[in-house]
TORBA-221785 format. One line per 3 residues: number of its first residue (from 1); their letters; for each residue x, y, z of C-alpha. Coordinates in Angstrom, 3 decimals. Layout:
NUM> A> X Y Z ~ ... $
This chain:
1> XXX> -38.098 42.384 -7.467 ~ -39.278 39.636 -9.702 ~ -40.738 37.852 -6.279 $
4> XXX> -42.992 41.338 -5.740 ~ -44.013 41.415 -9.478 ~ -45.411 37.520 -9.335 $
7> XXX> -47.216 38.568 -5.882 ~ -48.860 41.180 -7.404 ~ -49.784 39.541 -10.414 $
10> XXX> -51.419 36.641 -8.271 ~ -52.924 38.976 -6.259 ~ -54.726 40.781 -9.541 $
13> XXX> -55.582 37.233 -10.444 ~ -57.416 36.728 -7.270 ~ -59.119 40.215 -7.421 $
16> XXX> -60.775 39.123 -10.607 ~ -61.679 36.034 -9.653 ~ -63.326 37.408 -7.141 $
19> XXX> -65.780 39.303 -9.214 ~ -66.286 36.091 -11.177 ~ -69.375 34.220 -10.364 $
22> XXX> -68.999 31.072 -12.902 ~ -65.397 29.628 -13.603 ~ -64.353 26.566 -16.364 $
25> XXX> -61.456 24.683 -16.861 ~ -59.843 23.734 -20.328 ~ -57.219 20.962 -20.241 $
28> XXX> -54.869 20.092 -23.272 ~ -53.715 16.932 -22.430 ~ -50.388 15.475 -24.422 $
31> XXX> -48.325 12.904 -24.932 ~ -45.678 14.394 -22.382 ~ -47.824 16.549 -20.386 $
34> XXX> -51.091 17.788 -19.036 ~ -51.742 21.326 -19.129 ~ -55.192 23.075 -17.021 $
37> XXX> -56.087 26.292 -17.807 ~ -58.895 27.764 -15.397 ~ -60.536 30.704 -17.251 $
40> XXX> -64.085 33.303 -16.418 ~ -67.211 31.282 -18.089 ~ -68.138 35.118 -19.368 $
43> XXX> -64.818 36.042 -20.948 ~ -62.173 33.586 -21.010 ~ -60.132 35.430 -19.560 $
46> XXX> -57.018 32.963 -18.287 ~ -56.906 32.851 -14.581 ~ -54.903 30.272 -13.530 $
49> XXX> -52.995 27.235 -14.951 ~ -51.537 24.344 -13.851 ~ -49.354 21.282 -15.373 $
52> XXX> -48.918 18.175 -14.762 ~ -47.611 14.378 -16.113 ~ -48.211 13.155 -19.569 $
55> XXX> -52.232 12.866 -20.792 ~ -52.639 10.100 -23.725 ~ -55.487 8.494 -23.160 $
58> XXX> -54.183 5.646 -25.217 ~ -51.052 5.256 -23.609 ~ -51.398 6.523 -20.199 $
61> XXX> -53.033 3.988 -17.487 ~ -56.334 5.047 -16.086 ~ -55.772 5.637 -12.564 $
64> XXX> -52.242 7.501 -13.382 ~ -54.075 9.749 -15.675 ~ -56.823 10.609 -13.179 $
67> XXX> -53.215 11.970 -11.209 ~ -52.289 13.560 -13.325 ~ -55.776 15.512 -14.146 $
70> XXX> -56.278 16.274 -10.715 ~ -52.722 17.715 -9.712 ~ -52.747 19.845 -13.069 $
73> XXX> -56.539 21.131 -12.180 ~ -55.358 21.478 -8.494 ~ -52.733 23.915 -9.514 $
76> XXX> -54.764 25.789 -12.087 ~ -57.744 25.891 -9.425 ~ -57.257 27.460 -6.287 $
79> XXX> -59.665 25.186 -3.377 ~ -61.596 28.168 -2.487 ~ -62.720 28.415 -6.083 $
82> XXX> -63.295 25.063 -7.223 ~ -67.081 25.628 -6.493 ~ -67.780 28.024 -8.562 $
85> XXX> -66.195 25.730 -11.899 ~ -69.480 24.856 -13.955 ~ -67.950 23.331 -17.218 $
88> XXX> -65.174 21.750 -18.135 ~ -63.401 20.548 -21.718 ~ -60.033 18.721 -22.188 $
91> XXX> -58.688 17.823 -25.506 ~ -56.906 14.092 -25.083 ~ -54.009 12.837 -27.323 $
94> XXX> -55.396 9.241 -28.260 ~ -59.373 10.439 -27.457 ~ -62.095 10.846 -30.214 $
97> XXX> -65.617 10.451 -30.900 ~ -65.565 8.509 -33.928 ~ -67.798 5.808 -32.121 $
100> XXX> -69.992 5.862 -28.138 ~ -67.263 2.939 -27.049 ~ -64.301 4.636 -28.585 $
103> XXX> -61.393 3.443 -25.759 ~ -59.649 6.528 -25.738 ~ -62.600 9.184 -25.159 $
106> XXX> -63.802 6.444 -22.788 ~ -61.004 6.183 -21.044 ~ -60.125 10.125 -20.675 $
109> XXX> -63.758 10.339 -19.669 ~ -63.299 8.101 -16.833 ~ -60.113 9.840 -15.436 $
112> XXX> -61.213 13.614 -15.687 ~ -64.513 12.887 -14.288 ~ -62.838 10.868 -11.341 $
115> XXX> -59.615 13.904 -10.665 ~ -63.042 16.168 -10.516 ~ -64.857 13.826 -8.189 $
118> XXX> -61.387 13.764 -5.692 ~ -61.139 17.618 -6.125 ~ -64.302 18.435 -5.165 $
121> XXX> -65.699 19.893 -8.398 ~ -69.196 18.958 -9.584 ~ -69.581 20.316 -13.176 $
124> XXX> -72.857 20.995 -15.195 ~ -70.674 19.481 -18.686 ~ -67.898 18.135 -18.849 $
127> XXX> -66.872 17.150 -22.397 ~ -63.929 15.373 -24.160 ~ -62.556 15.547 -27.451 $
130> XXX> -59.170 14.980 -29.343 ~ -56.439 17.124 -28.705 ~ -56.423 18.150 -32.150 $
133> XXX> -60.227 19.527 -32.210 ~ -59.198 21.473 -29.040 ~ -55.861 22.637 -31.084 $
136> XXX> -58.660 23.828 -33.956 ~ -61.077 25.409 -31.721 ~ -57.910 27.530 -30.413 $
139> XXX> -57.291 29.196 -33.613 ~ -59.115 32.957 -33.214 ~ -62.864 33.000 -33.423 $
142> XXX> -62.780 29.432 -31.964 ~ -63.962 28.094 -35.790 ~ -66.620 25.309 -36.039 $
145> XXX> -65.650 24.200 -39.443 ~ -62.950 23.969 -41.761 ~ -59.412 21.863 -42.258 $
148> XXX> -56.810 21.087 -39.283 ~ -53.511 19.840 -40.335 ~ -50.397 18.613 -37.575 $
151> XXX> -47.438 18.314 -38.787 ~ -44.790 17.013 -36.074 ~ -43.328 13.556 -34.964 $
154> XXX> -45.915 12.333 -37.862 ~ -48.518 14.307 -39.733 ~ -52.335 13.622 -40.062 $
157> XXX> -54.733 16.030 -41.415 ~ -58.532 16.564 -40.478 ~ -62.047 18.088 -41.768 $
160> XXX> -63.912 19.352 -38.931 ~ -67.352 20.080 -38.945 ~ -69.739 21.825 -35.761 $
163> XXX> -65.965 21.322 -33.667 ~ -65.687 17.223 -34.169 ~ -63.650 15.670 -36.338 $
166> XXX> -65.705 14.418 -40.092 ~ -62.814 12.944 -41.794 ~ -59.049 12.243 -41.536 $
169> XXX> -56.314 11.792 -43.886 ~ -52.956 10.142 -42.481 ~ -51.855 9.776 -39.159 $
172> XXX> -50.754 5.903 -39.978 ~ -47.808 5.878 -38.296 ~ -44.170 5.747 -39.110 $
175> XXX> -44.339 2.102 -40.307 ~ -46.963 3.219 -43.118 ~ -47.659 6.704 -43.320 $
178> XXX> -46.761 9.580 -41.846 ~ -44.922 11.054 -44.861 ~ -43.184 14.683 -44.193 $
181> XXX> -43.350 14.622 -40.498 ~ -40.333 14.638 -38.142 ~ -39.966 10.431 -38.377 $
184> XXX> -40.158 10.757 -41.436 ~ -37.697 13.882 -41.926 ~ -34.990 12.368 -39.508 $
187> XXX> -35.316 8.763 -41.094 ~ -34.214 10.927 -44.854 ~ -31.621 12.250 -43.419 $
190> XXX> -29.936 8.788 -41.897 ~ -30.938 7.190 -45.581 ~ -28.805 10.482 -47.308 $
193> XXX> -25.985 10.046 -45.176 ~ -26.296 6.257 -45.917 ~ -26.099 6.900 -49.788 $
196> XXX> -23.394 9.262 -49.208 ~ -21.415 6.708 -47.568 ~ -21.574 3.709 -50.128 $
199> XXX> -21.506 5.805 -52.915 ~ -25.302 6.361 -54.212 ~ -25.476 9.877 -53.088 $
202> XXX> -23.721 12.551 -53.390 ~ -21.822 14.910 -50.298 ~ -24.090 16.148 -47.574 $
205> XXX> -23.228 17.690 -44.455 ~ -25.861 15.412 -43.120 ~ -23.461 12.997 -42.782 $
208> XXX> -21.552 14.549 -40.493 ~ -24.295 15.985 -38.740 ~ -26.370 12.599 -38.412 $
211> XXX> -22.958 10.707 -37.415 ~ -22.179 13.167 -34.497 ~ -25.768 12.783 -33.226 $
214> XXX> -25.533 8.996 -33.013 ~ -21.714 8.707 -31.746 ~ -19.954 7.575 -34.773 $
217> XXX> -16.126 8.268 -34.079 ~ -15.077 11.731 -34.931 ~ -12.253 9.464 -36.910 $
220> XXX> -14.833 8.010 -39.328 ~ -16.868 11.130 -40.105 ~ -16.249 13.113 -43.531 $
223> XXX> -15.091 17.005 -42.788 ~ -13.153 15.251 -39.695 ~ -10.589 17.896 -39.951 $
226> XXX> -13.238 20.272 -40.014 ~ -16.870 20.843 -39.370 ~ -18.623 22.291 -42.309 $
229> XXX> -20.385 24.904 -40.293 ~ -20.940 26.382 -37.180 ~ -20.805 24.490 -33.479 $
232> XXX> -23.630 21.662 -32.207 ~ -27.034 21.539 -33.213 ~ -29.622 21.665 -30.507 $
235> XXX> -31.383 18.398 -30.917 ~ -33.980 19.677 -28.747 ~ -35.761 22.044 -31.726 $
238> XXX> -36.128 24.733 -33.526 ~ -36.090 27.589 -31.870 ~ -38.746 26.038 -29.291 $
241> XXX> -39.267 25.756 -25.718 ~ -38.617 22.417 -25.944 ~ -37.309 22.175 -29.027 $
244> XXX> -38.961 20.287 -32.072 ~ -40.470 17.940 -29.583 ~ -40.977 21.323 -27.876 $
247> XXX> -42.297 20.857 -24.223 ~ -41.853 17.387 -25.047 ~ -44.215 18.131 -27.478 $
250> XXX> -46.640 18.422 -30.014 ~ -43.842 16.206 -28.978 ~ -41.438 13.722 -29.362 $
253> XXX> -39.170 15.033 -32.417 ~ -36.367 16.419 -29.985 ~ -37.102 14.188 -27.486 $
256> XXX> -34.113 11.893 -27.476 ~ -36.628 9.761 -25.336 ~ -39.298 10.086 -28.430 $
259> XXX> -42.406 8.677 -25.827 ~ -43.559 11.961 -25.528 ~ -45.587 12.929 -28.401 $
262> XXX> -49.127 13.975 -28.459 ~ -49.735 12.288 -31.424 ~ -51.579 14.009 -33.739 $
265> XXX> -54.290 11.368 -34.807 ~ -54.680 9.991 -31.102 ~ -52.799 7.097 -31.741 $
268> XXX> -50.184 5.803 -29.064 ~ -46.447 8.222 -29.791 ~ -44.870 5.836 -27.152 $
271> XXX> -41.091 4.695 -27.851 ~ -41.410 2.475 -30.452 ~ -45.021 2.285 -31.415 $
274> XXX> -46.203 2.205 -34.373 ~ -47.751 5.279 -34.355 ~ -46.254 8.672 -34.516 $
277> XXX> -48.962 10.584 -36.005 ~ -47.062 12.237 -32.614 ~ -47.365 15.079 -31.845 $
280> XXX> -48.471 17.849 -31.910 ~ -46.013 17.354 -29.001 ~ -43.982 16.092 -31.706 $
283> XXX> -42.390 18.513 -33.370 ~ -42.953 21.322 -30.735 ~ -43.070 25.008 -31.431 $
286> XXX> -42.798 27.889 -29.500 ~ -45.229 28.209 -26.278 ~ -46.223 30.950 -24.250 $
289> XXX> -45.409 30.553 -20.995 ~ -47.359 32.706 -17.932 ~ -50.857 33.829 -17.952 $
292> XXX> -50.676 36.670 -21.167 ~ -51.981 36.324 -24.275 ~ -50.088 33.912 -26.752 $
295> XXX> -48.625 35.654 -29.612 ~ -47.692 32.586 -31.504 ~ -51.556 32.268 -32.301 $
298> XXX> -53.351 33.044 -35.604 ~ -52.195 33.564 -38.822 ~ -48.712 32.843 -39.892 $
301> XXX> -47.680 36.111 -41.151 ~ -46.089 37.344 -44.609 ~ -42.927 38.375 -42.568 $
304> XXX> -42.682 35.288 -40.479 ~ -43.276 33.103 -43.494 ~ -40.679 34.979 -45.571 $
307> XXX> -37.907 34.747 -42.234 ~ -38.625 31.107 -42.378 ~ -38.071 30.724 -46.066 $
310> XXX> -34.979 32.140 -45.921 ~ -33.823 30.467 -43.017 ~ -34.710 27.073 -44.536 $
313> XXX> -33.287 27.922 -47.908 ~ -29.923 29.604 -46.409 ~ -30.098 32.090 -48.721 $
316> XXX> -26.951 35.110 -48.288 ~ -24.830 33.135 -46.035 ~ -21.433 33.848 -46.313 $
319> XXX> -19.529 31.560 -49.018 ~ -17.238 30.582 -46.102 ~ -20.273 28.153 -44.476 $
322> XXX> -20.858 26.291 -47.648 ~ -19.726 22.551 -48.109 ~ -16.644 21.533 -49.844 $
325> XXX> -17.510 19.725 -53.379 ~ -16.443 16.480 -52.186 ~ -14.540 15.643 -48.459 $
328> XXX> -11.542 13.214 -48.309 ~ -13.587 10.310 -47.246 ~ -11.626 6.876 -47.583 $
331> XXX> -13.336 3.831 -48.953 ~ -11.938 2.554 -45.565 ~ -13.315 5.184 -43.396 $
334> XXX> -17.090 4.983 -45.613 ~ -16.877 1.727 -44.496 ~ -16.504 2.295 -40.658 $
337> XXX> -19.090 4.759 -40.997 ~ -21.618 2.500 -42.076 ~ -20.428 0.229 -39.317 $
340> XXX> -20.717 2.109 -36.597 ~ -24.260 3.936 -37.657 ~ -26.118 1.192 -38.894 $
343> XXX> -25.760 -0.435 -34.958 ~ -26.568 3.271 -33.513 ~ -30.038 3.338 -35.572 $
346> XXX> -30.918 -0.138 -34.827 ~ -30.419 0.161 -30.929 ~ -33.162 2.437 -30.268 $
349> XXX> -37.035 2.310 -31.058 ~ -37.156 3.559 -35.171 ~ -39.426 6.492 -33.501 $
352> XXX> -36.530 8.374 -32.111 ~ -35.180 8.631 -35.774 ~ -37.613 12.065 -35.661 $
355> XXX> -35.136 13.498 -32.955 ~ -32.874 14.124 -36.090 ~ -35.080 16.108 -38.278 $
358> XXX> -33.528 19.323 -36.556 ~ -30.093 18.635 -38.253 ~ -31.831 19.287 -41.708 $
361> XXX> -33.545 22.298 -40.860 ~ -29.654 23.398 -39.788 ~ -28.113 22.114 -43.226 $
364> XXX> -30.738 23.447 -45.550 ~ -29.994 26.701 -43.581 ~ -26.277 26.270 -44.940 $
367> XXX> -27.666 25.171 -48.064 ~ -27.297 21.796 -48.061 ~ -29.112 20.514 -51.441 $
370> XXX> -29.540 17.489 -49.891 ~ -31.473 18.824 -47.033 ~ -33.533 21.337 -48.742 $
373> XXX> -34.333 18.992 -51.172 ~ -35.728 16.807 -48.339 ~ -37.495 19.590 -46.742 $
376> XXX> -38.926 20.388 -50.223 ~ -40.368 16.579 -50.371 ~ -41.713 17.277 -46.947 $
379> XXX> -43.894 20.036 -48.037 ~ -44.949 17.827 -50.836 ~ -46.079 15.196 -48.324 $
382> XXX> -47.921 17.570 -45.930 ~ -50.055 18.586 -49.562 ~ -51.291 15.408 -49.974 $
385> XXX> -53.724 14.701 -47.336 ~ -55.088 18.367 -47.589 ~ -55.355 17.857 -51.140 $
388> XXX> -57.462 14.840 -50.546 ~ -59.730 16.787 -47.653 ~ -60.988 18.712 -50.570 $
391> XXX> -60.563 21.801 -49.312 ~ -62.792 25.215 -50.564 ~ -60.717 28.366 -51.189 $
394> XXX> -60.752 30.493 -48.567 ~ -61.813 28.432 -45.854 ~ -60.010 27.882 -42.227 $
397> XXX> -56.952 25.632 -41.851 ~ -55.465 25.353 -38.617 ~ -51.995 24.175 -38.139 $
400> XXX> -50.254 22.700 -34.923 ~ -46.690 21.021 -34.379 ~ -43.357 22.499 -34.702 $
403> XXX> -42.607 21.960 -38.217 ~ -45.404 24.586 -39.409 ~ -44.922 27.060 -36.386 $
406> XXX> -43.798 30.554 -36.848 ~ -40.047 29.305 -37.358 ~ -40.685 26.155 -38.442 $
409> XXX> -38.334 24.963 -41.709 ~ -41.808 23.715 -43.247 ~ -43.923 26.849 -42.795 $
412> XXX> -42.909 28.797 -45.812 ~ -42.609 25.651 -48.681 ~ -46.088 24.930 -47.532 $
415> XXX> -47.492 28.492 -47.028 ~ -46.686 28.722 -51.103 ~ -48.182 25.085 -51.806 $
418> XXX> -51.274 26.355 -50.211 ~ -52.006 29.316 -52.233 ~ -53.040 27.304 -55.178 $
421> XXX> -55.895 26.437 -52.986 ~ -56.741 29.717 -51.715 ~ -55.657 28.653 -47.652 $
424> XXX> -53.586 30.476 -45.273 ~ -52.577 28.959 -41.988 ~ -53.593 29.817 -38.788 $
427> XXX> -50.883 28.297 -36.809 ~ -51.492 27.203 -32.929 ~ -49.203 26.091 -29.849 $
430> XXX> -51.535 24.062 -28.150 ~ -55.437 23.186 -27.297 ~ -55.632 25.262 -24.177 $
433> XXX> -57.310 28.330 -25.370 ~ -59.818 25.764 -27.694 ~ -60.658 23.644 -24.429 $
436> XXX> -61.573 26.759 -22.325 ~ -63.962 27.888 -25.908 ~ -65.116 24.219 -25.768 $
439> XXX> -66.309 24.575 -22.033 ~ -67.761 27.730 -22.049 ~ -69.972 26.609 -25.018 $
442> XXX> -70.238 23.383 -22.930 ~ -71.778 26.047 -20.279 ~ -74.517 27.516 -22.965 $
445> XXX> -72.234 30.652 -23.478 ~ -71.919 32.516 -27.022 ~ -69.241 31.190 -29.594 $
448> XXX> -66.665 33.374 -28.558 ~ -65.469 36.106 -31.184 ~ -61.783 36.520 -30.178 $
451> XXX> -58.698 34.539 -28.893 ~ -58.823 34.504 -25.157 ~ -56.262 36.410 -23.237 $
């Protein structure tokens, strides 16, 4: 049955591709993957899409990325079609056009116009931007101006102006910046179960939670006897495809591997570097998958924003999930849990820490003061560089990364931050739908008006 229903849906694909003279190509190409999207130069209507290997232009050699552009526009591009393809736009993690010799737009220039050259398809424009002005241009009405914001393995902030980026704020990295992304949220919650330990802080399921997720002995963990609610957390995300790293992405946070994050500000999200302005892969949030429409674009909704609240805050859940005043933790056993953690953070790249930022989006649910009281500093952090963009009431901010998606633990604290300044996200999964705007403007076609289906 389900074989039949995908033959006839390629078969309606092919029927209107037929009746399309001129075809582009978007690509949205991440830290853990490359995604094509082949689309009608009139319309945009999406008719074919294909994925590949990881896309940071930063990160990713040159002659491996030109692979990995050609098998994802391969798949999205059927060979009998690839003539007709008169534009094409990709969006690069670690690409921009703050300079003629920037390496990373160089670079991702290089590749996509060699995977065209070996497939055969000779372009009018092809044009290459950051991932993140792709991830702006997806937002509805494909916007020219206004105020991008990613919040996921890191967090950087942007004012765009005619579709380029003018001016960013953040994106430094775990080592300096990055405040209130997923680094930054999993490194709080070792530090709280840290404090907790030796004394400083007071009792926070974190512990437990953080302990479990980096192997301390069942023996040494407070609540031993008992967990203080519910079974595992999936480290993978928040309710995403691939979790908070979601397809690996807007990636990395939930990707015990951490090297795949777009990051955000085009610098490097491989394990270990010093960059994790990661992701939009970073934190990832919910994707559409097939060829529909995506319904986790545009704005982020009074009932969405109101679910996530409360599922951030934990309000009305039942007494019986609520943590104990203080476990029976031995000065003895406090000790062996510092032992044995300290070691398990220290063995892997401090990056990975963001893999952890799930587990307080799970204890503020139970409300955990500890971990709602990090998520609240979070929100705080994620102000500050939109604060300093200057931004004009009313005008466009686009947001992309798990951590502000339609579930995300951060979308409601910041929704009500913003409405001092007169903003309401627009939340987007991915630069896809902004590539495929950028190329048919690329192609001398009209701004389009409306998301493309």
């Amino acid at each position: 049955m389900n074989n039949d229903l995908n033959q006839d849906s390629d078969r309606a694909r092919k029927r209107v591709r037929d009746q399309v003279r001129d075809l582009v190509v978007g690509l949205d190409a991440g830290g853990t993957r490359t995604r094509a999207v082949l689309a009608s130069a009139v319309d945009g209507r999406v008719l074919g899409q294909g994925v590949a290997g990881p896309g940071n232009a930063l990160t990713v050699p040159v002659p491996l990325l030109t692979d990995h552009l050609a098998e994802a526009v391969a798949r999205a591009v059927p060979e009998a079609d690839r003539a007709r393809v008169v534009a094409v736009a990709g969006g690069f993690a670690g690409a921009a056009e703050t300079a003629p010799d920037e390496p990373g737009r160089l670079n991702a220039l290089a590749a996509l116009t060699a995977a065209l050259r070996r497939l055969g398809i000779a372009a009018d424009s092809v044009g290459v931007s950051s991932d993140i002005e792709a991830a702006f241009a997806s937002a509805p009405g494909a916007p020219a101006d206004g105020l991008a914001l990613v919040a996921g393995t890191g967090a950087v902030a942007m004012r765009i102006r005619d579709r380029r980026c003018a001016v960013t704020v953040g994106g430094d990295g775990w080592l300096l910046g990055d405040d209130g992304g997923g680094f930054w949220i999993g490194r709080s919650a070792v530090r709280a179960a840290l404090r907790m330990a030796d004394g400083r802080g007071g009792p926070t399921t974190l512990a437990d939670a953080v302990g479990r997720a980096l192997g301390v002995p069942s023996g040494a963990l407070p609540y031993a006897e008992e967990r203080p609610y519910g079974g595992p957390v999936n480290l993978g995300g928040l309710g995403s495809e691939g979790g908070l790293g979601g397809v690996g992405g807007r990636d990395g946070v939930g990707s015990p591997s951490g090297s795949g994050g777009r990051d955000g500000g085009g610098s490097p999200s491989d394990a270990g570097g010093p960059n994790g302005v990661g992701s939009r892969d970073g934190v990832e949030s919910p994707r559409s998958g097939g060829d529909g429409p995506n319904p986790a674009v545009g704005p982020v909704s009074a009932d969405a924003s109101a679910s996530a609240s409360v599922s951030a805050s934990g309000a009305s859940r039942p007494a019986r999930e609520r943590l104990p005043a203080e476990p029976e933790w031995s000065p003895d056993l406090r000790a062996a849990y510092r032992m044995h953690l300290l070691p398990a953070v220290m063995a892997e790249p401090p990056i990975h820490l963001a893999r952890l930022a799930p587990l307080v989006a799970e204890a503020a649910r139970h409300e955990d003061a500890v971990a709602r009281a990090i998520l609240d500093e979070a929100a705080d952090h994620l102000l500050e560089p939109v604060r300093a963009l200057a931004p004009r009431e009313g005008e466009r901010i686009v947001a992309t990364g798990g951590l502000l998606g339609p579930e995300g633990p951060l979308t409601a604290l910041l929704s009500e931050r913003l409405k001092a300044f007169g903003l309401t996200l627009d939340w987007v999964a991915d630069g896809c739908r902004g590539a495929v705007a950028l190329a048919r403007l690329g192609h001398g076609g009209p701004p389009p008006t409306s998301r493309t289906t």
